[in-house]
C-alpha positions as CSV (number, residue, x, y, z in Angstrom):
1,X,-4.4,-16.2,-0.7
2,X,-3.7,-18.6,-3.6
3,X,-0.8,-17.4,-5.8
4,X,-2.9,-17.1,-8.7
5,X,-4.5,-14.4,-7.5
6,X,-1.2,-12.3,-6.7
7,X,-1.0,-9.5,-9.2
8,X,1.8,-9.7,-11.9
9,X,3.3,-6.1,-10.8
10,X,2.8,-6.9,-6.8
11,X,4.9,-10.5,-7.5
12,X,7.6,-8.7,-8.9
13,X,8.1,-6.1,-6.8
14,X,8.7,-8.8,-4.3
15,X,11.9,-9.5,-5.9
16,X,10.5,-12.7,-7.7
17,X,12.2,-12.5,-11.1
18,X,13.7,-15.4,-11.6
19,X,10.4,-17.3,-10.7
20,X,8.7,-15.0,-13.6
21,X,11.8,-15.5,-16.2
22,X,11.2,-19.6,-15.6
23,X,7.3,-19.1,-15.7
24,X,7.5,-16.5,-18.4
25,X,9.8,-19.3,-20.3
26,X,6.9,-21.5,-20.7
27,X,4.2,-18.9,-21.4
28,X,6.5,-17.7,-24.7
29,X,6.7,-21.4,-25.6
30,X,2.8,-21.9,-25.3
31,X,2.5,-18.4,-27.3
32,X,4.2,-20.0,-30.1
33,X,1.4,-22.2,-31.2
34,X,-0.5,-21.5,-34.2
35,X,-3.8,-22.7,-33.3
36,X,-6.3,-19.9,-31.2
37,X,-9.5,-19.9,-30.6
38,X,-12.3,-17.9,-29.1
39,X,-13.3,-19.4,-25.4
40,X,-15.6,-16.6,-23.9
41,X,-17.1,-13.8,-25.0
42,X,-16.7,-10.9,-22.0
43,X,-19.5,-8.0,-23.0
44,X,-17.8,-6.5,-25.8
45,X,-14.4,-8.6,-25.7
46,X,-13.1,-12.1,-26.1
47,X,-10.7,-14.4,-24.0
48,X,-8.6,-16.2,-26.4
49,X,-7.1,-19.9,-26.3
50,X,-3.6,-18.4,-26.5
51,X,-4.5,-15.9,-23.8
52,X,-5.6,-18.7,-21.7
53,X,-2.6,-21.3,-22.6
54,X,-0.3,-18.2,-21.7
55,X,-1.5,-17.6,-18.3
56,X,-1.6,-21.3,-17.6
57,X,1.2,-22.4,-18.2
58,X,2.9,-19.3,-16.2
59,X,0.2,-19.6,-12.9
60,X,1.2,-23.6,-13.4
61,X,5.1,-22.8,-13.6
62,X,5.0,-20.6,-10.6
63,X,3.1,-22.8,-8.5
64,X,5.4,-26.0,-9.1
65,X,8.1,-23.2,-8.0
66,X,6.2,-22.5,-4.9
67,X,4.8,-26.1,-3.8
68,X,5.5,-28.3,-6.4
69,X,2.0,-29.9,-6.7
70,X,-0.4,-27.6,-9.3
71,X,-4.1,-28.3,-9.0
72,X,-4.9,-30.9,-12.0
73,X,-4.6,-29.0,-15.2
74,X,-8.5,-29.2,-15.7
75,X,-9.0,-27.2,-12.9
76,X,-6.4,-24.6,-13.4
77,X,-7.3,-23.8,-16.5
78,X,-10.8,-22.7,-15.7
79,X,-9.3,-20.5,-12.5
80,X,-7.1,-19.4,-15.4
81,X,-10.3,-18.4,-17.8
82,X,-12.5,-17.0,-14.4
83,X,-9.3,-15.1,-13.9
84,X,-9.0,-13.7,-16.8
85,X,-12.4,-13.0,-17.5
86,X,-12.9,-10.8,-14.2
87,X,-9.8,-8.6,-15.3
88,X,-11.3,-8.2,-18.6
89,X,-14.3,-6.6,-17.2
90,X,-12.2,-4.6,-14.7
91,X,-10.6,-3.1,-17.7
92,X,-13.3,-2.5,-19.4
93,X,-14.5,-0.8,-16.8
94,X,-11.6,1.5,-16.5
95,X,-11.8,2.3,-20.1
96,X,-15.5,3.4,-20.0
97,X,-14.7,6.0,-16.9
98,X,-11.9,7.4,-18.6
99,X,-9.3,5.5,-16.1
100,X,-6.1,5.2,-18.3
101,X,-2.5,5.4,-17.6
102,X,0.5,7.1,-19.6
103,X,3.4,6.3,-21.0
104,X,5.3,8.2,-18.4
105,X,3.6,6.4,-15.1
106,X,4.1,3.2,-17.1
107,X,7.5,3.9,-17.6
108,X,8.4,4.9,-14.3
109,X,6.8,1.9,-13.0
110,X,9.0,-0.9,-15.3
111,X,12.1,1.1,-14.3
112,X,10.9,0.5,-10.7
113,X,10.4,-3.1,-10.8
114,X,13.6,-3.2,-12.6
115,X,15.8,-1.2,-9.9
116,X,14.2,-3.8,-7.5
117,X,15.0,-6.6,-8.7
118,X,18.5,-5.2,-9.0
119,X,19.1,-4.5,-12.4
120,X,19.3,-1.4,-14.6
121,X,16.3,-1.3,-17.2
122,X,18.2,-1.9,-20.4
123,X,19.8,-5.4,-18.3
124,X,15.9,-6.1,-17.2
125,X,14.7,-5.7,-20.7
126,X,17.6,-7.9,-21.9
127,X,16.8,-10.4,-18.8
128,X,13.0,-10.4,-20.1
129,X,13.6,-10.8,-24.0
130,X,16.6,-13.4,-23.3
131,X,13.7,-15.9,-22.0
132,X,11.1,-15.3,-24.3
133,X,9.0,-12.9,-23.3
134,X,7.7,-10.0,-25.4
135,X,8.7,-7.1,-23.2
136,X,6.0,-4.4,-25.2
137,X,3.6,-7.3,-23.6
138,X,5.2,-7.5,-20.5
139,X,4.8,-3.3,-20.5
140,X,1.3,-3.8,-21.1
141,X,1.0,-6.2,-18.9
142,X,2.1,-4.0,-16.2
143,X,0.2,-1.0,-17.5
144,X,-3.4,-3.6,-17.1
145,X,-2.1,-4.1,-13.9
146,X,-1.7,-0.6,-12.7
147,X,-5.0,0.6,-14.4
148,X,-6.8,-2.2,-12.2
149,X,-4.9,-1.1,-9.0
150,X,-6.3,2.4,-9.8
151,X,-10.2,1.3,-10.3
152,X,-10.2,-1.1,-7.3
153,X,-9.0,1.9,-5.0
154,X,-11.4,4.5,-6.6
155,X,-14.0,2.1,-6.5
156,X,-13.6,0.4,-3.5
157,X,-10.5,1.2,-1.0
158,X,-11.4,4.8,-1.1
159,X,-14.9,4.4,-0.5
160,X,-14.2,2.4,2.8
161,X,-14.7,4.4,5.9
162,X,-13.3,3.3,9.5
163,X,-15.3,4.9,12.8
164,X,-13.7,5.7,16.0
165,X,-16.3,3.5,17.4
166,X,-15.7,0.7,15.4
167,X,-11.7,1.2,16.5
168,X,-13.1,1.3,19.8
169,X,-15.1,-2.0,19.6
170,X,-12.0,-3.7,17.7
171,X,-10.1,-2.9,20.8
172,X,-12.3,-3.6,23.5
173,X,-12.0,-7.2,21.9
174,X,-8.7,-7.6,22.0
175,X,-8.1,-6.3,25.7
176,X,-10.6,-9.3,26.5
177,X,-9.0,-11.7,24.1
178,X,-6.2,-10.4,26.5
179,X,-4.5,-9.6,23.0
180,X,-3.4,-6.2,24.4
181,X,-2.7,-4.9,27.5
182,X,-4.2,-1.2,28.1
183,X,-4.3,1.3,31.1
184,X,-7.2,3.3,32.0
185,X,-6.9,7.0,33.8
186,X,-10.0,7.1,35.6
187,X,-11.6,9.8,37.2
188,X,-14.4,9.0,39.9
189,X,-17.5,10.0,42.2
190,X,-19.2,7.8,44.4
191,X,-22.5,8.6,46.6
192,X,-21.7,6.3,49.1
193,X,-24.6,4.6,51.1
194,X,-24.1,3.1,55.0
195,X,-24.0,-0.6,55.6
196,X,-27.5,-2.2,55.6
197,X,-28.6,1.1,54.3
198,X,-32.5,1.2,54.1
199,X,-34.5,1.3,51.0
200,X,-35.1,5.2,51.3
201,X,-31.3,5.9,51.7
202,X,-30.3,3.9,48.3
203,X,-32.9,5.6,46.8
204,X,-31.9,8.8,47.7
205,X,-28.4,8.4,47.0
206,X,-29.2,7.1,43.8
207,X,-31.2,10.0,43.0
208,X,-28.5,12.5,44.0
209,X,-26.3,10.5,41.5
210,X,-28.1,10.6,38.6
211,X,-28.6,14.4,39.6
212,X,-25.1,14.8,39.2
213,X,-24.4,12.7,36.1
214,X,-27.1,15.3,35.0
215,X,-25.0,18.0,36.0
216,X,-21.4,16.4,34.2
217,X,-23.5,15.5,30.9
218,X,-24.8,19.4,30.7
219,X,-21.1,20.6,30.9
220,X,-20.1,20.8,34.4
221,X,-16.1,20.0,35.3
222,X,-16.2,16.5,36.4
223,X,-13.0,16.8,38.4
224,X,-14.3,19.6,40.6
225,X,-17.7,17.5,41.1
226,X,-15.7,15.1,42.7
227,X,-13.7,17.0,44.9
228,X,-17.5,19.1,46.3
229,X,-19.1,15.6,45.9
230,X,-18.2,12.0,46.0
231,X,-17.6,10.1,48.9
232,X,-14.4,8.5,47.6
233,X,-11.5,8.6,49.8
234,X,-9.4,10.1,46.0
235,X,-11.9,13.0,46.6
236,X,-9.4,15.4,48.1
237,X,-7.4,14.5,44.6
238,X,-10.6,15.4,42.1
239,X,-11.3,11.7,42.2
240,X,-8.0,10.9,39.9
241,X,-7.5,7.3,40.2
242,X,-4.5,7.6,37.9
243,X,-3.7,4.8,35.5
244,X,-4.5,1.4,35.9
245,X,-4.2,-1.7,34.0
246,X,-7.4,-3.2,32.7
247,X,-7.0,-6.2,35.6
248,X,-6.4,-3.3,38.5
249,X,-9.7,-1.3,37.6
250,X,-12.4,-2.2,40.1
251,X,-14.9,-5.4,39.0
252,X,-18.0,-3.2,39.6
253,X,-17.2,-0.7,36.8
254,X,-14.7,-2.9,34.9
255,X,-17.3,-3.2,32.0
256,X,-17.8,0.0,31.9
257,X,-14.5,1.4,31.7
258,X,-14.2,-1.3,28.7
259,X,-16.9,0.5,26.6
260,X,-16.3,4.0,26.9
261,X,-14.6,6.1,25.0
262,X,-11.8,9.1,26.1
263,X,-13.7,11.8,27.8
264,X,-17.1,9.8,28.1
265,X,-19.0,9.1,31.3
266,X,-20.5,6.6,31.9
267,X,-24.1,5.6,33.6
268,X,-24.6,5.4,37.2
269,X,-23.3,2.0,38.5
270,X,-24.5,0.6,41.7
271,X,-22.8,-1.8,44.1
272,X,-22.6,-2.9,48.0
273,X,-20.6,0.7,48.7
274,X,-23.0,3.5,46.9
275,X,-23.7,4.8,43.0
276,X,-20.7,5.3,40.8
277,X,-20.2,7.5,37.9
278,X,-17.0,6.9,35.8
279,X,-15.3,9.3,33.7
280,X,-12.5,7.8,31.2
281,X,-10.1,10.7,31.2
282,X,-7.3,8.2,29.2
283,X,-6.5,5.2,27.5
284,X,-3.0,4.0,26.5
285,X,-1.0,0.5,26.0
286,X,0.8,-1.1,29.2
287,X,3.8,-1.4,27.2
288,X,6.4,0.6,26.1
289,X,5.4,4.8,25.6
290,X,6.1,5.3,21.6
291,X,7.7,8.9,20.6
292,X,7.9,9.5,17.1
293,X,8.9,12.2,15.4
294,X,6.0,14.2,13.6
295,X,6.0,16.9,10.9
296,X,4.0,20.0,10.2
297,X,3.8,20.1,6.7
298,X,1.6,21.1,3.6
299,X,1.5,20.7,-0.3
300,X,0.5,21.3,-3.3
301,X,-1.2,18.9,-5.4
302,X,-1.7,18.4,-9.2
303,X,-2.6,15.7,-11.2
304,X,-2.2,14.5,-14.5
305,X,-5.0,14.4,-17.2
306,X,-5.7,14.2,-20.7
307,X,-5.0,17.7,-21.4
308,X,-1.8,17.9,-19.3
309,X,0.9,14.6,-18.9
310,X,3.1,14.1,-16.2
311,X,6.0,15.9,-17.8
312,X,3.6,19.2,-18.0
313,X,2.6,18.5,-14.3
314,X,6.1,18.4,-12.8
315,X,7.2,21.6,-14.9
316,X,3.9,23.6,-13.3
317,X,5.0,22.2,-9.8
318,X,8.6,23.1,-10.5
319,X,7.5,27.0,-11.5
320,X,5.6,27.1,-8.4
321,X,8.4,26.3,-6.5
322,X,10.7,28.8,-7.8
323,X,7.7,31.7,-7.0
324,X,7.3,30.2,-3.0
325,X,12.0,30.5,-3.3
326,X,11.3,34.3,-4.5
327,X,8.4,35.2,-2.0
328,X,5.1,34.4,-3.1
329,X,2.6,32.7,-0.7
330,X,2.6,29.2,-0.4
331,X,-0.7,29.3,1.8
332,X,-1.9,31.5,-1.5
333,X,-0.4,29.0,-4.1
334,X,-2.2,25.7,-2.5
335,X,-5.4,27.8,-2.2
336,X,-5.5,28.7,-5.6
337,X,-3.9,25.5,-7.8
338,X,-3.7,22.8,-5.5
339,X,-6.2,20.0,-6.5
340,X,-6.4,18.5,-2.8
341,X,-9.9,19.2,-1.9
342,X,-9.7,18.3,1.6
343,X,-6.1,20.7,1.9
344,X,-6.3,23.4,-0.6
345,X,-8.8,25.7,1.6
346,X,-6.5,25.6,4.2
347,X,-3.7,26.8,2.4
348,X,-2.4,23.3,1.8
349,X,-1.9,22.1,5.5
350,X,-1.4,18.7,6.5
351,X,-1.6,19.2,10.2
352,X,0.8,17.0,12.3
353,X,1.5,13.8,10.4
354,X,3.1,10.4,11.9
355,X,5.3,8.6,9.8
356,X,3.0,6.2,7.6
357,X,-0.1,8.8,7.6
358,X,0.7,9.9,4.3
359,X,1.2,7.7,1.4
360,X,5.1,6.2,1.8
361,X,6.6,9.0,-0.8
362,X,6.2,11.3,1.7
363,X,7.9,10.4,4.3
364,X,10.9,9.8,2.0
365,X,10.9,13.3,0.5
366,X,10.0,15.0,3.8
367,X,13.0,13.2,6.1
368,X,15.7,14.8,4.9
369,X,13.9,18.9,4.6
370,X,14.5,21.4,7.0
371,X,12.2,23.7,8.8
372,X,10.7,25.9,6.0
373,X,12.2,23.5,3.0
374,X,10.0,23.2,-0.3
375,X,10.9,19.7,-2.3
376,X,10.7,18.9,-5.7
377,X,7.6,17.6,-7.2
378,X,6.9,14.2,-6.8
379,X,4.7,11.8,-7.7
380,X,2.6,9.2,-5.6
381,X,-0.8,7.3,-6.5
382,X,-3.1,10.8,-6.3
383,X,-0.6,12.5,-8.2
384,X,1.9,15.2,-8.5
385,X,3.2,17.3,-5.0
386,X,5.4,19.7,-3.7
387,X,5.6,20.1,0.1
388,X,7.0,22.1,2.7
389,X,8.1,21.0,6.5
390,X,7.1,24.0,8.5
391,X,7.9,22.2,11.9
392,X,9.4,19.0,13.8
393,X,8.5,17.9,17.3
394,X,8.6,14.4,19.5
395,X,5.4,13.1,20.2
396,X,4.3,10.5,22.3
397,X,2.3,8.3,20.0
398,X,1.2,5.1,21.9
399,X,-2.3,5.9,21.5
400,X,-2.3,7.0,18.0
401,X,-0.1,3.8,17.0
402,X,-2.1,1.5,18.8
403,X,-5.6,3.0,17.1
404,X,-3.2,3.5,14.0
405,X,-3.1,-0.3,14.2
406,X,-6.9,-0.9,14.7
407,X,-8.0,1.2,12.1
408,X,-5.7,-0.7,9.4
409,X,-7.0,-4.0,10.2
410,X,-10.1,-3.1,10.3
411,X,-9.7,-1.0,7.1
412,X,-8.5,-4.0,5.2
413,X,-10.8,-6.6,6.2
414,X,-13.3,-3.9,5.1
415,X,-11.6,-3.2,1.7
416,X,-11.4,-7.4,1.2
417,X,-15.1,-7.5,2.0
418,X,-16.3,-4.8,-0.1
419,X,-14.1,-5.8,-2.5
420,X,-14.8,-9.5,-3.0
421,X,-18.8,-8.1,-3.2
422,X,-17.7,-5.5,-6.1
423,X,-16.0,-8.1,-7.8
424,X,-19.1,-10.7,-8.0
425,X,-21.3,-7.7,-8.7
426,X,-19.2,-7.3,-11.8
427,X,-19.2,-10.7,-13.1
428,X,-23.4,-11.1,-12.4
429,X,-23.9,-7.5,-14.4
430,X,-21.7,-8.7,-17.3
431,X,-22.4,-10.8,-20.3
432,X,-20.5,-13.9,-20.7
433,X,-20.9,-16.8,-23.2
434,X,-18.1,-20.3,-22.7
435,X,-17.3,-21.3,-26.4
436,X,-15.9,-24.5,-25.2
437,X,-17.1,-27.8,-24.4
438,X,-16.5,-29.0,-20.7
């Protein structure tokens, strides 16, 4: 991804201060100029020369930083305007849909980006002003960034959807790219025919294996099918093959095995020996079993608007708290204020969560409760929460962590696609007129 495309706020955070302070030198020095002019008209908005200068010479700045040979000023500039133009449509956007954010989230955030860079705020803000930089813009700056972050995930990261079978198809693929290695527990009945079996004896051993596939699909216990039926010699064991590695599962129903899903049979497969019918009873990785330590938990959510801030939120959350410490129902509470639509009619239950389910917050404020422990509130990207551990266990999550895996890379090629589309969507429904000569 070219660097000009790496948000302000996500740059930052990845400790890059001293590259900004540099950049940021230049951009006050290019904001000093008298002369501005307008250079597009964005729907209702303009993009001025100054905003345009700005930008360029801090995008040009960082990327001499980074490789020391800029694109040819020509050319960055207009990146600079296209830039600049999408976010201004973005914003405006956010601004018709009511999308705004606070002076508290905004403050939190710069005091964030400050503690991670290493530096107290009022050392930041000196750090900031020392080189130039307006640090009311720089807030701003931040807040456009944070508002933008909040469309693109209502708009588009939210709205992407991953299916177990496209998690399924992701990893088939990789087990042939021999990306992965995965074990199979398979389960198995054969209707064996004789050598130089006759046409009639095929036939009517294929017939009695569709007959039973019949019987499996309507319900029927597949392992005790294959104990009464199949002509396997695992038959006395239900026809467990155990696990296998993809390369130790028999060629004839190797493909097979490779498309189904946990607790699916498949079609009857024929081959020199008889009819087949596979049942996939398990899938895991060859590699190393992964326990992790999982929490039963559930919450209560609330979330800022324009009739209560952040400060109100918290101060709800925290009286809620103090009824669940004297004996009222948490199950009741959730039910009744929580704002989680998929939670609060269950009381507020999360189910069991692997670390990284939730959004990262969690996982920080849950670690150090005990069994029946209520936190604070705190805050993530949905809002305000209080939540309670009710239980611990190990689990052995090889198969959720490898489909974890799946599911994210698919979910973010999704999100880049859709959100790419979004993004030219925008810029063909919006009117722009250049004001400059090429």
């Amino acid at each position: 991804m070219d660097k000009t495309t790496i948000p302000l706020l996500q740059r930052l955070r990845q400790g890059g201060l001293i590259a900004f302070l540099l950049a940021y030198s230049a951009w006050a020095t290019a904001a000093a100029e008298p002369l501005d002019a307008i250079i597009a008209v964005v729907n209702d908005d303009v993009v001025m020369a100054s905003e345009i200068n700005r930008m360029f010479e801090r995008v040009k700045a960082e990327l001499q930083q980074q490789r020391g040979d800029p694109p040819p000023d020509a050319a960055l500039r207009r990146q600079v305007l296209e830039r600049l133009i999408v976010m201004k449509i973005q914003l405006q956007l956010a601004a018709q849909t009511g999308l705004k954010v606070d002076d508290d989230t905004l403050n939190r955030a710069v005091s964030n980006i400050a503690s991670e860079n290493g530096m107290p705020l009022a050392r930041f803000r000196e750090a900031v002003e020392r080189d130039g930089y307006d640090f009311a813009q720089f807030r701003e700056d931040i807040r456009n960034e944070i508002i933008i972050s909040r469309l693109r995930q209502r708009e588009v990261s939210n709205l992407v959807h991953v299916s177990d079978r496209e998690i399924d198809n992701h990893l088939a693929t990789q087990v042939q790219q021999d990306t992965i290695e995965m074990e199979y527990r398979l389960a198995h009945i054969l209707v064996a025919t004789p050598q130089a079996a006759s046409e009639e004896d095929a036939e009517k051993a294929r017939k009695k294996a569709e007959k039973l596939l019949r019987r499996v699909r309507a319900g029927e216990d597949f392992l005790r099918m294959a104990a009464e039926n199949s002509g396997d010699p695992q038959a006395p064991d239900s026809g467990d093959l155990g696990w296998r590695k993809a390369g130790e599962v028999p060629t004839v129903f190797s493909d097979a095995v490779t498309s189904l899903r946990e607790g699916e049979v498949s079609d009857v497969i024929g081959s020199p020996s008889g009819y087949h019918i596979i049942k996939l009873l398990g899938v895991r990785s060859a590699g190393e079993e992964l326990t992790v330590k999982q929490t039963r938990a559930r919450h209560i959510l609330i979330k800022p608007s324009e009739l209560m801030s952040s400060d109100d939120v918290r101060e709800r959350l925290d009286k809620l708290k103090k009824r669940i410490e004297a004996g009222d129902d948490f199950d009741d509470l959730a039910r009744s204020h929580s704002e989680d639509k998929a939670t609060a009619a269950k009381g507020g239950d999360l189910g069991w969560v692997s670390p990284g389910d939730l959004a990262p917050k969690f996982d920080e404020v849950m670690g150090p409760l005990s069994p029946d422990g209520i936190s604070d509130p705190f805050e993530t990207e949905f809002g305000w929460h209080i939540v309670q551990v009710l239980k611990r266990r190990d689990h052995d999550n090889t198969r959720e962590a490898l489909r974890g895996k799946a599911r994210d890379a698919i979910r973010q090629r999704k999100i880049e696609e859709t959100g790419q589309a979004w993004l030219r969507r925008l810029r063909d429904e919006a009117y722009v007129e250049y004001r400059f000569r090429e």
